[in-house]
C-alpha positions as CSV (number, residue, x, y, z in Angstrom):
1,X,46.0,13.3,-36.2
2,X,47.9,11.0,-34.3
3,X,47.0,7.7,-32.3
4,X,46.1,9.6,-28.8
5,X,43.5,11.8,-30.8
6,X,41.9,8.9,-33.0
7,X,41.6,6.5,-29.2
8,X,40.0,10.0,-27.7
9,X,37.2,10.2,-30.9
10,X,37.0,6.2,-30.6
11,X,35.9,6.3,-27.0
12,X,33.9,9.7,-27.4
13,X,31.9,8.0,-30.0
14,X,31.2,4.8,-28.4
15,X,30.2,6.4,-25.5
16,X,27.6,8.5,-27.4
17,X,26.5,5.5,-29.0
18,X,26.0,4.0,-26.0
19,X,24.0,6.7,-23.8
20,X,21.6,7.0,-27.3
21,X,21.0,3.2,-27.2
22,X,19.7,3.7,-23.6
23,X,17.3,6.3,-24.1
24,X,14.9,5.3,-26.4
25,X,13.0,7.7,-28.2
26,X,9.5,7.8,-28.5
27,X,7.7,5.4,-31.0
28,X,10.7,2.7,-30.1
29,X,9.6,-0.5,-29.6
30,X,9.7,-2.4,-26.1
31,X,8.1,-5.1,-24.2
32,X,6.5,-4.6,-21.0
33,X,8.0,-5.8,-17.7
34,X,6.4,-9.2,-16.5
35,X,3.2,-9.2,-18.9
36,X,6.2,-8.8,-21.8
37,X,2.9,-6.8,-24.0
38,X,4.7,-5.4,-27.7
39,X,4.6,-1.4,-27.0
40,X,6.3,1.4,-28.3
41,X,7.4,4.3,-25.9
42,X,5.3,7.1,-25.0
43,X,5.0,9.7,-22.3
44,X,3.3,8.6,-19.2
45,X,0.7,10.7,-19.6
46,X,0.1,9.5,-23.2
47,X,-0.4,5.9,-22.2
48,X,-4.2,4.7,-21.6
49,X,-3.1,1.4,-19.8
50,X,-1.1,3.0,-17.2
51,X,-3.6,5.8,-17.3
52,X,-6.3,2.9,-16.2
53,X,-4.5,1.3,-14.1
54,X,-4.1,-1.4,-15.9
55,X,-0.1,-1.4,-15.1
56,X,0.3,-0.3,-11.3
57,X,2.5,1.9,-10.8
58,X,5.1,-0.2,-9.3
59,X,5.1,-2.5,-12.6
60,X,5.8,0.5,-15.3
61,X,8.3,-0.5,-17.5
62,X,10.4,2.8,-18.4
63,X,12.1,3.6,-21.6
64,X,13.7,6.7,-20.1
65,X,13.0,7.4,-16.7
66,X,14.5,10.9,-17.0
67,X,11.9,12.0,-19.5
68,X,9.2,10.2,-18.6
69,X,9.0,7.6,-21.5
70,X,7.5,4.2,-20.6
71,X,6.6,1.2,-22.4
72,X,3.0,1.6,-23.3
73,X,1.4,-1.9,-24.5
74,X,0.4,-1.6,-28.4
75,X,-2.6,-3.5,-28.2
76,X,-6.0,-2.1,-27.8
77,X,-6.7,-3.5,-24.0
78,X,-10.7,-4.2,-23.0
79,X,-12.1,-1.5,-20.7
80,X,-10.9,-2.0,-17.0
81,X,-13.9,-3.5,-15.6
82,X,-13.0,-6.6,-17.5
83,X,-9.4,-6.9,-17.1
84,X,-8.1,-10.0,-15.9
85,X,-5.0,-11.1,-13.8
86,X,-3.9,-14.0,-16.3
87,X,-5.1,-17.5,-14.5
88,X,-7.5,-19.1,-12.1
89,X,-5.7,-17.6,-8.7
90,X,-6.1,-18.6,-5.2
91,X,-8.3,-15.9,-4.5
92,X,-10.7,-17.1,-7.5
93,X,-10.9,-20.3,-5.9
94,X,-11.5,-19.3,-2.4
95,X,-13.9,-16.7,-3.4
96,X,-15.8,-19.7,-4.5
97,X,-15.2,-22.2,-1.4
98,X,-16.7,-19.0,0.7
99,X,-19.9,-18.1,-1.3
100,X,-21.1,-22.5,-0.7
101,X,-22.0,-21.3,3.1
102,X,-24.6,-19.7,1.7
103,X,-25.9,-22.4,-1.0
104,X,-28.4,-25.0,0.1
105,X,-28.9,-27.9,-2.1
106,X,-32.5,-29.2,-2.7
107,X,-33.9,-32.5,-4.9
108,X,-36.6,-31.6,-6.3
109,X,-39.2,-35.0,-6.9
110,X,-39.8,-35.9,-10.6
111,X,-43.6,-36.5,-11.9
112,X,-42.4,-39.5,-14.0
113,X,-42.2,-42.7,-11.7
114,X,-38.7,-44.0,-12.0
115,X,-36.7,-40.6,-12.8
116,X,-34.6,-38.8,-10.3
117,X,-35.1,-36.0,-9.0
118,X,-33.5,-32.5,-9.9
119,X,-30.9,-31.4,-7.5
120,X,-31.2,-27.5,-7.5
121,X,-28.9,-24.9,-5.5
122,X,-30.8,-22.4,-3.1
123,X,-28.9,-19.5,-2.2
124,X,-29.3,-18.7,1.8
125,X,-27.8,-15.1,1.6
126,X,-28.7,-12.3,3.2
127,X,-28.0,-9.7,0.6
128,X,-30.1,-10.7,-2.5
129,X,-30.4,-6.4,-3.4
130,X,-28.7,-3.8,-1.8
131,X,-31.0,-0.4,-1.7
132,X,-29.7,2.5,-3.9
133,X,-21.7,6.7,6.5
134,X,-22.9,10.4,6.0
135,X,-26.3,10.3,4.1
136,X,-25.8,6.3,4.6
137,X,-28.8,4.1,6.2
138,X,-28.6,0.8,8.7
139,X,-27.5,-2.5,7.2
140,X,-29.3,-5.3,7.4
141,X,-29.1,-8.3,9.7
142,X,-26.5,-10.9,7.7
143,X,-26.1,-8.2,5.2
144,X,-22.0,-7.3,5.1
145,X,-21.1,-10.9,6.9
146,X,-17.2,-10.1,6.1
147,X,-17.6,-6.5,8.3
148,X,-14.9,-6.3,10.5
149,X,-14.4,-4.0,13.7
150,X,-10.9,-3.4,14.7
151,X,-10.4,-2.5,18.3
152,X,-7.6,-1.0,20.8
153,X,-6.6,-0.6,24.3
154,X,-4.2,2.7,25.2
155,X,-4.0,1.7,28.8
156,X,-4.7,-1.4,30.4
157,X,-8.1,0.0,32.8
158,X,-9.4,1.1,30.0
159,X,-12.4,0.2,27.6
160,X,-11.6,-1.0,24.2
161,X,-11.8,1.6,21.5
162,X,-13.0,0.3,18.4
163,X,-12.2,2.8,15.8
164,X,-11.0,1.1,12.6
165,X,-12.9,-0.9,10.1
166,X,-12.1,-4.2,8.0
167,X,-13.1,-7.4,6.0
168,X,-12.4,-10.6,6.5
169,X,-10.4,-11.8,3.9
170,X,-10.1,-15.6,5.2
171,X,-10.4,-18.1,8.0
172,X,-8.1,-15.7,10.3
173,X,-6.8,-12.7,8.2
174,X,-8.6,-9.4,7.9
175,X,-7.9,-6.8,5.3
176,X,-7.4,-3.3,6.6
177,X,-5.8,0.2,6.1
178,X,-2.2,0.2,6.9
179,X,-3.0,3.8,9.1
180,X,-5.1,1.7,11.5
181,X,-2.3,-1.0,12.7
182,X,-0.6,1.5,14.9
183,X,-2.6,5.3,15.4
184,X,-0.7,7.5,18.2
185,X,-3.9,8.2,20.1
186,X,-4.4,4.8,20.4
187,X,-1.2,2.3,19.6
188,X,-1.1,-0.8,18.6
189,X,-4.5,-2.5,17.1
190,X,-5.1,-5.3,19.7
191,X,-8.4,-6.8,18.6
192,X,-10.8,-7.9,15.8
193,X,-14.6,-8.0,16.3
194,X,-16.7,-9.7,13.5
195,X,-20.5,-10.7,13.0
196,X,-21.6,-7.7,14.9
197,X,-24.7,-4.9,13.4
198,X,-24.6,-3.3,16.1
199,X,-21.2,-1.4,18.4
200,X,-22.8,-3.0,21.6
201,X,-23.9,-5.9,20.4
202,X,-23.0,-9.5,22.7
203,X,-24.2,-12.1,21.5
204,X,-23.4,-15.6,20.3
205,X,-23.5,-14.5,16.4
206,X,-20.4,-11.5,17.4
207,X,-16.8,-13.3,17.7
208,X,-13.9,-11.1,19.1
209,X,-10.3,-12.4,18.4
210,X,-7.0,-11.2,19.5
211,X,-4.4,-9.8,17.1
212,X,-1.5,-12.3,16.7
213,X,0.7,-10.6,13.6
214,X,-0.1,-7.1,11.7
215,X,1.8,-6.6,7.9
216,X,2.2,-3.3,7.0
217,X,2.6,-3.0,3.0
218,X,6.4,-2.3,3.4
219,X,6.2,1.1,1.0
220,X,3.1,2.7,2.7
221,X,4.2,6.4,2.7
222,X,2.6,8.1,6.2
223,X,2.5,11.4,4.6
224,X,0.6,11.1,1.7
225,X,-1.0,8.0,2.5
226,X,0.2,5.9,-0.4
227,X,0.1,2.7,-0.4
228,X,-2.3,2.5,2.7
229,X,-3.0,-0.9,2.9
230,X,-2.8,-3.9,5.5
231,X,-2.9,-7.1,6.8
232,X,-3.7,-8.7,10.3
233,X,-3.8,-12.4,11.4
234,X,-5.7,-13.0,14.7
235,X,-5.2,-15.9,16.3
236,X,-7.7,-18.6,16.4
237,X,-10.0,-19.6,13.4
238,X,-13.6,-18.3,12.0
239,X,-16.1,-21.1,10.9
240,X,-17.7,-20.0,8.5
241,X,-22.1,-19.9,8.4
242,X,-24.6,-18.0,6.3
243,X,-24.2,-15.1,8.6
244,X,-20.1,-14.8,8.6
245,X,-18.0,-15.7,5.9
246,X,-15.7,-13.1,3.7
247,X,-15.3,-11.1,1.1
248,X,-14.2,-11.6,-2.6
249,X,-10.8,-10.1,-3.4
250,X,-10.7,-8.3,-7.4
251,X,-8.8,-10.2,-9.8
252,X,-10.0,-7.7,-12.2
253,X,-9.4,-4.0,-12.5
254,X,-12.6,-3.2,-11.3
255,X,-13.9,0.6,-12.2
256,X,-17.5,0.5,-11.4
257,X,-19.3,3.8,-11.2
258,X,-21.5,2.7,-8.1
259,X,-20.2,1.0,-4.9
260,X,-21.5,0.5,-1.2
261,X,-19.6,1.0,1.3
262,X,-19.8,0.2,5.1
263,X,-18.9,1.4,8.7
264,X,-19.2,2.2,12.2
265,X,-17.7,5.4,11.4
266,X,-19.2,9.0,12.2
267,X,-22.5,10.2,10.5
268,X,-21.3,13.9,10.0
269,X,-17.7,15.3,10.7
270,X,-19.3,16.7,14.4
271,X,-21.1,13.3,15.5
272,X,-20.5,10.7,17.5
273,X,-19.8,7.0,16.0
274,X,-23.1,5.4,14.8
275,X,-24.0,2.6,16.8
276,X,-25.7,0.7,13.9
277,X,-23.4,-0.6,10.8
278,X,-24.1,1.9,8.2
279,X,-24.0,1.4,4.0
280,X,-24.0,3.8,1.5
281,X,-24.1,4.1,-2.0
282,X,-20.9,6.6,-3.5
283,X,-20.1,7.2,-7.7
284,X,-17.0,7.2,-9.4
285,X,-15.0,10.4,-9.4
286,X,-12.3,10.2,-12.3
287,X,-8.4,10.5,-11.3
288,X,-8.5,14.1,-13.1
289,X,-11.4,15.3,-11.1
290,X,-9.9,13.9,-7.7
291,X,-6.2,15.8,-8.7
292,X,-8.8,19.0,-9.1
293,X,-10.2,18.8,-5.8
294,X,-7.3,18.0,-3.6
295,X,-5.1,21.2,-3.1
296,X,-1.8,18.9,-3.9
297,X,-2.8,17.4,-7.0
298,X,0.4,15.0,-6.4
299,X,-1.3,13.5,-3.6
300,X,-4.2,11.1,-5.4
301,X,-2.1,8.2,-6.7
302,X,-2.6,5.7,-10.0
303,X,-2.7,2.9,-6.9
304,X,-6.0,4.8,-5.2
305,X,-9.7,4.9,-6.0
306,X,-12.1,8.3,-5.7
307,X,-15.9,8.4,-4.6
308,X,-18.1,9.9,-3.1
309,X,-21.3,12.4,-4.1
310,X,-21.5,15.0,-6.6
311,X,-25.3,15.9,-5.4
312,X,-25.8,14.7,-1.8
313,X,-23.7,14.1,1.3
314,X,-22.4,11.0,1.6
315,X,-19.3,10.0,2.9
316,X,-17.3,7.7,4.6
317,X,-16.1,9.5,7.6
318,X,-13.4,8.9,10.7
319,X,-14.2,5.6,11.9
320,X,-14.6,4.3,8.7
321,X,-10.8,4.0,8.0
322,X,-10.0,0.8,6.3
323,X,-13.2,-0.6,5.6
324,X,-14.1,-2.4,2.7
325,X,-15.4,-0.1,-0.5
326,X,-17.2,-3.0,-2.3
327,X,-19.6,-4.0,-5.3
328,X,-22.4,-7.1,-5.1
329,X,-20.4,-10.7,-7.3
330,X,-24.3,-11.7,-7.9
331,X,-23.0,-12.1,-11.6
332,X,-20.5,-14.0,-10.6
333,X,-20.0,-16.2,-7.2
334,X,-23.6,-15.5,-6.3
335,X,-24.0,-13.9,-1.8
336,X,-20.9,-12.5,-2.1
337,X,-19.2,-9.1,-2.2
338,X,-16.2,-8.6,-3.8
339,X,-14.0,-5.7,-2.3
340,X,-12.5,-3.0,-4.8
341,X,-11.0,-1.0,-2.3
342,X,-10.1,0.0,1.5
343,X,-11.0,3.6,3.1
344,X,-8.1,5.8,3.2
345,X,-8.3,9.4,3.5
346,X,-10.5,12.3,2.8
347,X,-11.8,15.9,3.4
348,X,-11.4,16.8,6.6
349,X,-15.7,17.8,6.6
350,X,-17.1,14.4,6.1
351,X,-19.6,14.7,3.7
352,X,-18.9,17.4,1.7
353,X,-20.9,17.3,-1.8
354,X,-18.7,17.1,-4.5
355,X,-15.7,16.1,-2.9
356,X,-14.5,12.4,-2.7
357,X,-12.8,10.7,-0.6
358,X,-9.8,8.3,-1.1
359,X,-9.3,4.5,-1.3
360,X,-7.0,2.1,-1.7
361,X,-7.0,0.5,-5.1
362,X,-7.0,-3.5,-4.0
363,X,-6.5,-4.6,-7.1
364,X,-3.0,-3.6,-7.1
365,X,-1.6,-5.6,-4.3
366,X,-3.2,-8.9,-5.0
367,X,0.4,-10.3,-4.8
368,X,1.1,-9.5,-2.0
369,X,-2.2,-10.3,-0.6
370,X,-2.1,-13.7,-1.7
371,X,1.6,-14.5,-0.7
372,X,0.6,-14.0,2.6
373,X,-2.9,-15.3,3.3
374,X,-2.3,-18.2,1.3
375,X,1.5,-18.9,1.5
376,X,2.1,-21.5,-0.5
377,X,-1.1,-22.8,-1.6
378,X,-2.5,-23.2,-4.9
């Protein structure tokens, strides 16, 4: 063998050497990406925490992307609805400046001469139990206080369409669906209505404020609706009372199998728009069942939410479109809702029992959420 065919081996081995050391076999050990959890590899489908949610799926951490190996954390993680994002986070703490509009505080006089008396905190909220938009019933006065109304204006002469839903999310952002910043029927989103029950309502409790920036999530995919969630700032500034201040964002991985939500949207998939803000109550389908039910089972996403009614028909329905899917925080930061997800998508017969429809999973884009409500605060 001479020296030309002993460099040719050399190089052919290292090379080998090299491709195994990148594609690690399952059982290997890794660390996760950002949370750095100890895992071993494992198939995709084989891992619970991605499986959960609990690693979005712009987070996964491959092993080998060709065959579907990814680092799957080794510890046993608590069940989603008590997941935490590591850290008291801006939202946590605005969550709680929000919910003291509603908090009244009241002394109490002691009996015994010469002791104060008890300071105690009465809450002023309108939504103290919610009753167990198609098979929905009216809200209440004060009830949803973050409901937002988005609104547009095709040609200059002519009325305002308000179509879209949202929540307000701060002093001057509202949380939306990223399909509702710019529809073709009806361009650009040009206004946000909040405090309203009612689509007619004028009055000094309903405050209407132009549209100054919208932020689309940069990867929202048109076609199958991933990543179908949004941002608008209007200009000008809500003051917050007991009858409009916002919603709670998830810092958990929230999976709760009951949750309300709320719209303007239409009460069957051949009505009109409901004049009165509507609630219902919807139940958790699982990922698997949602993947059943669609006829492209690629087309329900690890980043998006299924509900809706196995025995009844209730629905969110068009109108409804990027309103808040949300579950009472009474347990936590008491008159406050805190919102799990945004209406997406669904069948194309509102309604239909058995069939969910789609949301955006908020949880996963708290990030970005935060980095641009509260830029730079703490």
């Amino acid at each position: 063998m001479n020296i030309q065919h002993l460099t040719l081996l050399c190089l052919i081995f290292a090379f080998v050497k090299c491709q195994s050391s990148d594609d690690d076999p399952v059982g290997t050990e890794c660390s996760t990406r950002g949370t750095h959890f100890p895992g071993t590899c494992q198939h995709r489908d084989d891992c619970p925490a991605i499986k959960s949610g609990f690693i979005p799926s712009r987070n996964v951490t491959y092993c080998n992307r060709r065959q579907g190996l990814v680092c799957c954390p080794n510890r046993e993680l608590e069940p989603p609805n008590e997941i935490r994002i590591q850290g008291d986070r801006i939202s946590e703490k605005k969550c709680r400046e929000y919910a003291k509009v509603t908090q009244k505080e009241i002394v109490i006089g002691s009996l015994i001469l010469g002791r104060p008396g008890r300071v105690v905190i009465q809450d002023k909220c309108q939504h103290k139990s919610v009753s167990l938009i198609v098979g929905g019933v009216n809200a209440l006065p004060s009830e949803f206080p973050h409901q937002a109304h988005l609104g547009y204006k095709p040609r200059e002469n002519k009325e305002t369409d308000w179509v879209c839903g949202g929540s307000l999310i701060s002093a001057n952002y509202v949380l939306t669906a990223t399909h509702c910043l710019n529809q073709k029927s009806t361009g650009p989103v040009k206004f946000v209505k909040l405090g309203m029950l009612t689509r007619s309502q004028r009055d000094e409790n309903v405050y209407i404020f132009d549209v100054e920036k919208t932020h689309p999530y940069p990867e929202y995919n048109p076609r199958t609706f991933e990543n179908d969630i949004g941002l608008i700032k209007f200009r000008g500034k809500v003051t917050f009372n007991e009858h409009l201040y916002p919603i709670c964002l998830p810092t958990t991985q929230l999976d709760n199998q009951d949750v309300i939500v709320t719209g303007f949207g239409k009460t069957g998939a051949n009505h009109e728009q409901t004049e009165y803000l509507m609630k219902v109550i919807l139940n958790r389908f699982t990922h698997n069942e949602c993947q059943t039910l669609y006829p492209n089972s690629k087309i329900v996403k690890e980043t998006m939410l299924c509900y809706g009614s196995r025995k009844e028909k209730k629905d969110a329905c068009r109108g409804d479109s990027g309103g808040p899917l949300q579950v009472s925080n009474n347990d936590d930061v008491r008159c406050t809702f805190k919102q799990i997800g945004i209406v997406s998508f669904g069948a194309k017969e509102c309604g239909t029992k058995g069939f969910p429809g789609i949301y955006v999973n908020v949880f996963n884009y708290i990030d970005w959420i935060e980095g641009i409500v509260w830029k730079g605060e703490v």
